[in-house]
N, C-alpha and C positions, 0 to 999 in steps of 0.2 A: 361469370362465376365470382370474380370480385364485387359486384355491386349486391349480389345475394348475400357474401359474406359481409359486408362492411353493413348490409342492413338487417342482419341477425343481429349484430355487434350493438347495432345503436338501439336495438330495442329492447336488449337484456342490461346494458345500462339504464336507459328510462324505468325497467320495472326494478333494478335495483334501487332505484332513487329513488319510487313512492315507498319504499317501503315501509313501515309503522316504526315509528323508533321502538326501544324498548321501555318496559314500563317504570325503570327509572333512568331518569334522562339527566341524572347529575353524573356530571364528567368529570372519570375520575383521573387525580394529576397519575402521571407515569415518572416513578422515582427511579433514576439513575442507578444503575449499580454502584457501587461503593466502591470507588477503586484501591488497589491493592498498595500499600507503603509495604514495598518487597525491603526496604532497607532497616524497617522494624518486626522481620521476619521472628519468630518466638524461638526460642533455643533446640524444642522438639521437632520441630519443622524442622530446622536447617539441619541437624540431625538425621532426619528420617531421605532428606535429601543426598545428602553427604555421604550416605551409607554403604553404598554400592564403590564408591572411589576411596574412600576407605578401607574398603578390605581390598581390594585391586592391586595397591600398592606399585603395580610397575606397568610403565606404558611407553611407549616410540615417539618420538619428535620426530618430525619430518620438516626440515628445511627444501624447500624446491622453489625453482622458478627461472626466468629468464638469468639470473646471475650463473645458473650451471652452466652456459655457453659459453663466456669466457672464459669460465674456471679459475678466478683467480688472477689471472692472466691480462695487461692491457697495451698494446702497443709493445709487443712480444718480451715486456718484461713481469716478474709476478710483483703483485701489489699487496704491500704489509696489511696486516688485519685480515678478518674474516669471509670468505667468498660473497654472501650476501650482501657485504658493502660497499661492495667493488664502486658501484655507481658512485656513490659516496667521497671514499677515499682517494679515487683515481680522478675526480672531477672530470666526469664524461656527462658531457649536453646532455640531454632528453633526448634530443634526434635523434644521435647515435646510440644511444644504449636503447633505443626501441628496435634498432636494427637486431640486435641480440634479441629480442621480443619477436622480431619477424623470422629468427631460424631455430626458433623455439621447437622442436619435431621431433617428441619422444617416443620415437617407433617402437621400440624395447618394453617400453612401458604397461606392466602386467598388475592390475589391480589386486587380483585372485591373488596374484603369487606375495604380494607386497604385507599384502594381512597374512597369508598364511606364514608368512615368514617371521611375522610380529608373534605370530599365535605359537607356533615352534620355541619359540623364547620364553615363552612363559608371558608374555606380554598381556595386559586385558585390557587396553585400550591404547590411541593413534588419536593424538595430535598433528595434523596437516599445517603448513602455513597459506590457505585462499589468500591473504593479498600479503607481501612481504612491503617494508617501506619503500619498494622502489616503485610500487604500485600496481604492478602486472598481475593480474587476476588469474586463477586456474580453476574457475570454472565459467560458463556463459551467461553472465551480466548484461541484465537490459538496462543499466547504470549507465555501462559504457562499453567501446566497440577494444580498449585496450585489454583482452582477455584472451585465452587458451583457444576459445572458438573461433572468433571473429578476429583476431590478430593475428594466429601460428598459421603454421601449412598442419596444422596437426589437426585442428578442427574440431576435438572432442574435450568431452567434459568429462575431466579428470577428479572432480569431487563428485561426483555423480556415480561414477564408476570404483571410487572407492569406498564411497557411505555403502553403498550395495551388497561390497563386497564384505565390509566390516558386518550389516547386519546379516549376510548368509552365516558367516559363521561364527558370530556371534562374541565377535570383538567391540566395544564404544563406541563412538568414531566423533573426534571432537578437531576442532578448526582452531590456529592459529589466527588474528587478523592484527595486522598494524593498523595505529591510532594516525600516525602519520602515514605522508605519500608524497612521495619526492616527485613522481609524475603529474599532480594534480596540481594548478596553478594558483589555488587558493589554501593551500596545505604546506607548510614547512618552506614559505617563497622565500624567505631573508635568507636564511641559513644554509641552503643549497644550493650548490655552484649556478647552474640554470636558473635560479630564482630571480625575481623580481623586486627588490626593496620595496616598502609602499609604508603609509600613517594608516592604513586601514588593515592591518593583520590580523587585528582581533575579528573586527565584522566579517573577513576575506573567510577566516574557518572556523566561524560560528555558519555562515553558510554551507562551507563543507561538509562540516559535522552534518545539519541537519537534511542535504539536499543530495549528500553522495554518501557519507559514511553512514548514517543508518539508514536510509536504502537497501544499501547493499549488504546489511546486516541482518534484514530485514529478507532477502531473498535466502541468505545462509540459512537460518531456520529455519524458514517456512519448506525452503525447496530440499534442504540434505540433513533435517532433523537431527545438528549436533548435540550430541551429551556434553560436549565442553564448547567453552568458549574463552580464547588462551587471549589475550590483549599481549599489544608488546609498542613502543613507541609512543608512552605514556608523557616522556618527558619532551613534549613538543612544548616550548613556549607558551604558544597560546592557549593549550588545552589547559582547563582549567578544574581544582579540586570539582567544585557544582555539576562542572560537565560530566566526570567522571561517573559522580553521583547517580545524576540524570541518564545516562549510556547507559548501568549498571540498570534503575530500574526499566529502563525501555526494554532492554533485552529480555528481563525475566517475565517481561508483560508478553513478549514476544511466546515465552516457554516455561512456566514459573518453574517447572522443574531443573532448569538446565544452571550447570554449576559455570561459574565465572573468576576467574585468577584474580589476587589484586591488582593489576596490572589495566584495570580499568579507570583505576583512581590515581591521584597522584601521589599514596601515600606509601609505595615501597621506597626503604632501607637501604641503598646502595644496591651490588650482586647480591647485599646479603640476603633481601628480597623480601624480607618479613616487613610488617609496618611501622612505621613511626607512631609513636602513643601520644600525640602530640591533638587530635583531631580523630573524626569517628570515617575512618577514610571504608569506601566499599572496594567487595570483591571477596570470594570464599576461602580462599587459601597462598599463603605467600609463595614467593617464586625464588627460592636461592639459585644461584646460577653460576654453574662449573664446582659446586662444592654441597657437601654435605653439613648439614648445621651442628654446632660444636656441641650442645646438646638437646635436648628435648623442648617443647614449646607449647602453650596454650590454645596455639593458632593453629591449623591445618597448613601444612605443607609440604611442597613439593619440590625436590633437586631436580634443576633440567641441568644436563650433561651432554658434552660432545665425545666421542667416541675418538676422538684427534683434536688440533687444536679450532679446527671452523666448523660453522655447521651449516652452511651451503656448500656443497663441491667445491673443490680445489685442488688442481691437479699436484701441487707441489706441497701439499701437507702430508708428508709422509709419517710425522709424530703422534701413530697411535698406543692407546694408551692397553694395557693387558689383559687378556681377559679376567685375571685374579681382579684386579684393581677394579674393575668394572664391577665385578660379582660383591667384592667388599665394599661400594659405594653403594648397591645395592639392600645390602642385609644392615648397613652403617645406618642408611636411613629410617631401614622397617625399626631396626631397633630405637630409631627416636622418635618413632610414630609422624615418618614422614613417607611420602612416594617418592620415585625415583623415575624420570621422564628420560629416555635414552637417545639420545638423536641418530639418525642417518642425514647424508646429505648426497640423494644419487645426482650422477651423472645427466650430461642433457638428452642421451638417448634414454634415458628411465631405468637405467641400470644400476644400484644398489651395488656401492662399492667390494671388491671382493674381503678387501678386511674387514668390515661391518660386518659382512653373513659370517664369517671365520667364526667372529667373536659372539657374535648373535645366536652361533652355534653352542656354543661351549657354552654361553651361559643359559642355552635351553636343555642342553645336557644335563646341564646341576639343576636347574629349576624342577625339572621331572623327577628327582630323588628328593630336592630337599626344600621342593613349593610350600609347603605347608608352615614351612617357620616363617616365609615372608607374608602369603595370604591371611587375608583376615587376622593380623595381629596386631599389636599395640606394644608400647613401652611399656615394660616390666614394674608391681610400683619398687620394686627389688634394688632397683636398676638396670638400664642398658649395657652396660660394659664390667670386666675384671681386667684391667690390666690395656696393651694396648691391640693384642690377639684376639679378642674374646669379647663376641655380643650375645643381648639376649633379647628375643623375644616373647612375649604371650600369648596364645592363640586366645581370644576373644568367647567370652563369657563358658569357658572350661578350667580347669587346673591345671593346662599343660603349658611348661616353657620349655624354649628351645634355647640353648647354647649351639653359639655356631664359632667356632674355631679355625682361623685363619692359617694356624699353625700345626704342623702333621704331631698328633696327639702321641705322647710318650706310653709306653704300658701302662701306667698310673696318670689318669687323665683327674685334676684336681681343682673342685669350685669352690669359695668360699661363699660362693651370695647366695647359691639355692638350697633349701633343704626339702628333701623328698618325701613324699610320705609317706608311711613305716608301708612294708611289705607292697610297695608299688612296682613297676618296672618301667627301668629305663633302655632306650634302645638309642644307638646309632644309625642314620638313618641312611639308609642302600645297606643295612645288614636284617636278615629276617630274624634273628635269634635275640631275648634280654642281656644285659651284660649286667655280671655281676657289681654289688657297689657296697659301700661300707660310709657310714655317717658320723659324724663323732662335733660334738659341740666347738670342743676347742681348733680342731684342724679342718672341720667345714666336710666336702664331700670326696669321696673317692673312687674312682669307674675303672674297671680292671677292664682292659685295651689288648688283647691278644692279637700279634703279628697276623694271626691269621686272619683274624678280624678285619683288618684294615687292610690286608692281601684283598680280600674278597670285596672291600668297597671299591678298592682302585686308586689311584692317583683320584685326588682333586682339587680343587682352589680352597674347598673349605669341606669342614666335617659340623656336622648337626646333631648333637644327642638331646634327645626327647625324655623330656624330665615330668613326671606328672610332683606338683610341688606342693607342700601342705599350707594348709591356709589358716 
């Protein structure tokens, strides 16, 4: 049977070979596509990209990895700074801190429950961290064997099991990855305890870069189709502004639609996280970190927050912070037409701390009455703020603003920055009924606030009246 098949084979090649050329036989050149300078994207484009995270306004951090195992904790004492840098700060080998990599086994660990619990919040998209700087991978890399599958007793693929879950119900689902990797022996070798001195640093993670970090940057896309791509350990030495550059276009070649942090490039501002104007640095939106920006900005961006003071697990962080404070970091930001990125940092059995869901609670509580003044809105051209109680938002291409009030509203609730238009109606928002108001040039606006009014919203961190304003 093979020698009948290998002699069909050789005889329909022969009769494809005599075959007549065509009757013109000038050969035409084949021009290349043109490839794309994603860094000279046009204004409408980034725009049209942007779009969807823009109106979102709030999403989940997730700190996770092998650092949850000690918890903060090293040679039974706790170690200053943030769980995540345990490796770091505590100067623990490689060896041993793979050993925390080898009892890695988040039984507990429920993808379903973890977005639905984001989605409960008001949340509309989850940033993950796949590889943190200490280099432990969570999901399975044919990069390397140091990963969730091929290193844990745990075996399974945990960003597989959460993109999943995110697109059932229709959460984003965007990926943290660090630039550095303290595991990797050509990555961050000077400066980490376990490291290696050497005169070739530069060559050592220019090879990284190209033979492990986009690789496996390269599998993140391809294989769990993030909407974000979060960078974070930007300021390695040897990475360089160019590289940045160059990571920035490779990845959008990767997915041209997929939105990327500054944190690609070298050119964030301290925490403050915005850019230096100094150079044309890449990356879509700045990164302020543990704060709110003092006011509004030309650039897109986004507060990441820790809900306590670490944002890996740490058994001994007990200083978390209120759910008011949370919800007012929250509306602080929409009102400077910024997002607001939430962290959780579970536990090593995959359990989501119970003061996170507490607070995670409360503020899916408010969000369900008073979502609409943080989605899809924008900085007021009015302004954001009256005072230091009182923000405003815009809901986006209508006439309606929101004031949202920090402070439990007196019978006489009074704005001076908005005016209404004539015969409109303004509402309190968790009440079904208009409330009456009275407008006057010199004293600005006035919202008559009946006890019982505010009887029947409840207690809450903040109150939202709904202004349609004249233009």
């Amino acid at each position: 049977m093979k020698t009948l098949r290998w002699t069909v084979l050789i005889v329909l090649w022969m009769a494809s070979c005599k075959q007549k050329p065509a009757a013109n036989t000038t050969t035409e050149k084949v021009v290349p596509e043109k490839s794309v300078n994603y860094l000279e994207e046009s204004e409408e484009d980034f725009d049209e990209r942007m779009a969807w995270w823009r109106d979102a306004r709030f999403g989940m951090f997730i700190h996770w990895g092998a650092y949850a195992v000690p918890a903060g904790r090293y040679q039974g004492k706790e170690v200053a700074s943030v769980g995540e840098w345990i490796m770091q700060n505590a100067k623990i080998p490689i060896e041993e801190y793979e050993e925390y990599a080898r009892k890695f086994n988040p039984t507990s660990f429920d993808a379903e429950k973890w977005v639905a619990t984001a989605k409960d919040a008001g949340m509309k998209y989850m940033v993950i961290t796949s590889k943190h700087h200490d280099g432990f991978c969570l999901w399975d890399s044919e990069v390397t064997d140091y990963d969730i599958v091929d290193y844990s007793p745990y075996g399974k693929d945990i960003l597989k099991a959460l993109s999943e879950a995110c697109k059932k119900q229709g959460i984003k689902f965007g990926l943290y990855h660090s630039i550095m990797d303290w595991h990797h022996p050509d990555s961050h070798a000077d400066t980490y305890a376990g490291g290696t001195p050497s005169e070739n640093n530069e060559a050592r993670f220019a090879n990284y870069l190209e033979n492990y970090l986009k690789p496996q940057l390269k599998e993140l896309v391809e294989n769990y189709d993030p909407a974000i791509l979060w960078f974070d350990g930007e300021w390695e030495k040897e990475f360089t502004h160019r590289q940045g550059q160059e990571l920035y276009q490779y990845v959008r070649t990767l997915k041209p639609e997929i939105i990327i942090n500054n944190r690609v490039d070298k050119g964030r501002k301290g925490m403050q996280g915005m850019n230096k104007e100094d150079s044309d640095y890449a990356g879509d939106f700045g990164t302020p970190e543990q704060e709110v920006l003092a006011g509004t900005s030309a650039l897109d961006w986004e507060s990441c927050m820790t809900m306590n003071d670490t944002w890996g697990y740490k058994t001994d962080d007990k200083n978390w912070k209120s759910s008011q404070n949370l919800i007012r970091h929250l509306v602080d930001a929409a009102a400077k037409g910024g997002n607001y990125l939430l962290n959780i940092g579970p536990d090593a059995a995959g359990n989501i701390p119970e003061a996170s869901l507490e607070r995670l609670d409360d503020i899916g509580r408010w969000m369900k009455v008073n979502g609409e003044a943080v989605y899809g809105t924008e900085s007021p051209e009015s302004g954001f703020e009256e005072g230091d109680d009182i923000r405003f938002t815009a809901k986006k291409s209508t006439p309606f603003c929101y004031a949202v009030t920090f402070k439990r509203p007196e019978n006489t609730f009074r704005l001076k920055n908005l005016k209404p238009e004539a015969g409109s109606e303004i509402r309190l928002l968790g009440y079904e009924q208009p409330l009456t108001w009275d407008y006057q040039e010199d004293s600005g606006l006035a919202i008559s606030v009946p006890a019982t009014v505010l009887e029947q919203v409840g207690e809450t961190p903040a109150w939202t009246f709904k202004i349609e304003t004249r233009k």
